[in-house]
C-alpha positions in Angstrom: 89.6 106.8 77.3 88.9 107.1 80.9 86.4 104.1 80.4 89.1 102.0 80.3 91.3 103.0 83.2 90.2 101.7 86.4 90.2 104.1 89.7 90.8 103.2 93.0 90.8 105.8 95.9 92.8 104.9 99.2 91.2 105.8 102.0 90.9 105.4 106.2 87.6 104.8 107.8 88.5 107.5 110.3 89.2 110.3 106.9 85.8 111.3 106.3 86.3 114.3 105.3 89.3 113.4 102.6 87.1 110.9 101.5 84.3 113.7 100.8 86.4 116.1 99.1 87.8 113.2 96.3 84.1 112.3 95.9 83.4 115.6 94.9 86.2 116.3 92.9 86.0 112.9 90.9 82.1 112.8 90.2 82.6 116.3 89.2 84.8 115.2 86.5 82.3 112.1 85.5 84.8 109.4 86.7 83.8 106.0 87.9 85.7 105.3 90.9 85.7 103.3 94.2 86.8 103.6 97.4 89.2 101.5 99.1 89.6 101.1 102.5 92.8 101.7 103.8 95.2 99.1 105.9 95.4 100.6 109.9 96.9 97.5 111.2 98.1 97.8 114.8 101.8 97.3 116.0 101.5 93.6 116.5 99.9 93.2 113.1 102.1 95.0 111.0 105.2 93.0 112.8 103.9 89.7 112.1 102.1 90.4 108.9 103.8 87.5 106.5 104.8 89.6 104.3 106.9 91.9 106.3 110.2 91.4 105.8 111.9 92.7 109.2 115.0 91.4 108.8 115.9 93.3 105.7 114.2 96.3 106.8 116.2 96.4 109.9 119.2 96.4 108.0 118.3 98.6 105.2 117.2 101.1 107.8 117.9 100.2 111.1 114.9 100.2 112.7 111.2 98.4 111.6 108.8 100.1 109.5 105.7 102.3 111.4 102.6 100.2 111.7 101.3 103.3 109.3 104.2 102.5 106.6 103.4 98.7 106.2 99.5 99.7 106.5 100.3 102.3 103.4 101.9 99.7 101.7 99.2 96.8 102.2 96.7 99.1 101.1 98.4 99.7 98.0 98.9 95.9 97.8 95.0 95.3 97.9 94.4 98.3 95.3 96.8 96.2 92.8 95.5 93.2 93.3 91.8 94.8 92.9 93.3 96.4 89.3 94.9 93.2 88.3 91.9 91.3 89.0 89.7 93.0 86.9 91.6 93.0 83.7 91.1 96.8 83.2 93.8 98.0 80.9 95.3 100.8 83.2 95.0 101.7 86.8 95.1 104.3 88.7 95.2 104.7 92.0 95.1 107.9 94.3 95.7 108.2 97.8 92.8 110.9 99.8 94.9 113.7 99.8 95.2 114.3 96.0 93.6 117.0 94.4 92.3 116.2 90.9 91.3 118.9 88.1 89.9 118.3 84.4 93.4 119.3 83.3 94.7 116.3 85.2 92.1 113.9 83.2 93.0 115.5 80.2 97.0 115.0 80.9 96.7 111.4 81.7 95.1 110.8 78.0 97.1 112.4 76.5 100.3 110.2 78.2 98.4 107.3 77.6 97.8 108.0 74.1 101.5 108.3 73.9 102.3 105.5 75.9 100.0 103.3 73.5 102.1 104.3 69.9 105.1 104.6 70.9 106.0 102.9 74.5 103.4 100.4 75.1 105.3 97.4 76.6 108.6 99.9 78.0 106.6 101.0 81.3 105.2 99.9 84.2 104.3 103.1 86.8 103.6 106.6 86.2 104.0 108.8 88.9 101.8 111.8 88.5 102.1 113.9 91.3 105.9 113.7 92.1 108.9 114.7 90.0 112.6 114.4 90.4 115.0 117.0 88.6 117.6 114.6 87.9 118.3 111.3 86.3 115.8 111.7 83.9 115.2 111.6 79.6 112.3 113.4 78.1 109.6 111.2 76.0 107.4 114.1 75.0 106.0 117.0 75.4 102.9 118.0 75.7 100.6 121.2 76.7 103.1 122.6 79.1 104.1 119.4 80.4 106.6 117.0 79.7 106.9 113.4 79.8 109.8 111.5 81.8 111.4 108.4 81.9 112.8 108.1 85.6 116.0 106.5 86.0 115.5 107.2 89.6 111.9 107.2 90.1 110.2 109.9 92.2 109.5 109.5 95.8 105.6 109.6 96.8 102.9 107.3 95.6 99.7 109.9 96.3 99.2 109.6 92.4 100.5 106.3 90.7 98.8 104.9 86.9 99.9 101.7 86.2 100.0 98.6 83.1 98.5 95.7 84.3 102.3 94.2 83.4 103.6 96.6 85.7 101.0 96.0 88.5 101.9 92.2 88.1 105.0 92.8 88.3 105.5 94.6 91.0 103.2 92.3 93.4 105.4 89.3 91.7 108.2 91.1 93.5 106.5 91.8 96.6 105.7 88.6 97.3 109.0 87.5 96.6 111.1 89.7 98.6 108.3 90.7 101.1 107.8 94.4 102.4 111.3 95.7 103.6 110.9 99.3 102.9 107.8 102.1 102.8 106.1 101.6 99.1 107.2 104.7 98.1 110.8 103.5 98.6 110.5 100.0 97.5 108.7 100.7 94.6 111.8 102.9 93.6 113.7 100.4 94.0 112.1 98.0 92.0 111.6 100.5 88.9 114.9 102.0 88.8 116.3 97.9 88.4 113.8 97.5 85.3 113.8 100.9 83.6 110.1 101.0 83.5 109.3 104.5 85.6 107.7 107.1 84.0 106.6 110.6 85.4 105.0 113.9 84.4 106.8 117.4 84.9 105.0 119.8 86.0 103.0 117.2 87.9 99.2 116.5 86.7 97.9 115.7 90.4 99.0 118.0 93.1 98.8 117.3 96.4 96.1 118.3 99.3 97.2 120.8 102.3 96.6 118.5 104.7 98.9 116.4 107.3 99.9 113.2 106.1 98.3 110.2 108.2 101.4 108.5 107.6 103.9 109.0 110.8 107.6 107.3 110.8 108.0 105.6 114.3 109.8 107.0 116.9 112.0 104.0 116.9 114.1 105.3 113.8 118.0 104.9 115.2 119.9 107.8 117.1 123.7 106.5 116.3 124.3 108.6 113.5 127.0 106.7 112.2 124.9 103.3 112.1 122.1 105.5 110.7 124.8 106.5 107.7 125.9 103.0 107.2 122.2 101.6 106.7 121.2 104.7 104.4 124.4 103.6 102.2 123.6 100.1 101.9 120.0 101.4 100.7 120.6 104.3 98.6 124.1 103.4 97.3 123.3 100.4 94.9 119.8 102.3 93.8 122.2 105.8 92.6 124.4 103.3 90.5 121.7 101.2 89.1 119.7 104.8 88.1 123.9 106.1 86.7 124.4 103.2 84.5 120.6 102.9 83.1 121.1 107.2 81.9 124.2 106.2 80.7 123.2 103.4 78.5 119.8 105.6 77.7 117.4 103.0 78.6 
């Protein structure tokens, strides 16, 4: 089954290292992969990039996104557009600091095995190496593990398999509404309005011990009262679109 998902690793020029220990741990397994170089844009790029949408950024969080957040979420972009391009069925794509072990492989067929009797057109993201506690409806269990849909989808994206709707999808909405939060976020917020988030507790891909290469700028706001306001108008409407999706049980 791996044959037909297609693997894409996200990775800087500068990580050689990372890049080196995901070689190793995916040709060990047999698994066709390939590298993707990572999005380092600079401050003036990330702040004109056209698909930044500063504005609603601003407001969401009152301050812009880190030159690293947008380049994280370009990168992912380009791995997406790389998956949807090549009409692979399923599409997975790791970030450098995952660590990946036969019993992860083995997991992921297992969902997807599930995924193709029983859920095939209800999701659109799995998020494998991030879990949330709450807000959440088993599928299935399997081998220790269980199966979620996320009403409010986990935060991370070190670990992400996707349908070729759902990649479509979510780059439909992307260009649509532009890049206004980090991926992690905005991708929440786009699969908790459609229902179509999936995850796996305990998680198959763990993550590295190793500093994120991700910093949030040091321009993030120091009125704490604006600060509360802008996290509100983010978070509030996502918690009562995730309430009313549980309730209904969809």
């Amino acid at each position: 089954m791996t044959s037909d998902i297609l693997i894409r690793v996200i990775n800087l020029d500068r990580s050689v290292e990372r890049l080196a220990s995901m070689a190793g741990q995916l040709n060990r397994l047999g698994l066709v992969w390939e590298r993707l170089p990572a999005v380092a844009p600079t401050q003036d790029q990330a702040l004109q990039h056209p698909l930044y949408n500063r504005n609603r950024a601003n407001e969401l969080f009152n301050r812009d996104l880190a030159p690293a957040e947008i380049g994280c979420f370009l990168s992912h972009i380009a791995a997406l557009s790389s998956f949807v391009k090549s009409n692979v069925p399923i599409g997975l794509v790791l970030e450098d600091d995952t660590v990946v072990l036969g019993r992860s492989i083995k997991g992921i067929e297992t969902v997807l095995g599930f995924l193709g009797q029983s859920f095939e057109d209800e999701w659109h993201c799995v998020n494998l190496a991030s879990s949330y506690r709450k807000r959440r409806r088993r599928l299935a269990c399997f081998n220790g593990y269980d199966l979620y849909r996320a009403y409010y989808f986990p935060i991370l994206t070190a670990a992400l398999l996707w349908s070729q709707s759902g990649a479509k999808a979510f780059l439909a909405s992307v260009e649509a509404d532009g890049i206004f939060a980090p991926v992690d976020e905005q991708l929440r917020h786009f699969l908790i309005r459609r229902g179509v988030g999936l995850f796996v507790d305990p998680c198959l891909v763990s993550l590295a011990p190793v500093e994120s290469t991700i910093r949030v700028s040091s321009s993030a706001p120091t009125k704490k009262r604006r600060w509360a306001l802008s996290y509100m108008r983010h978070k509030g409407p996502l918690y009562l679109a995730a309430m009313i999706r549980r309730a209904l049980g969809k």
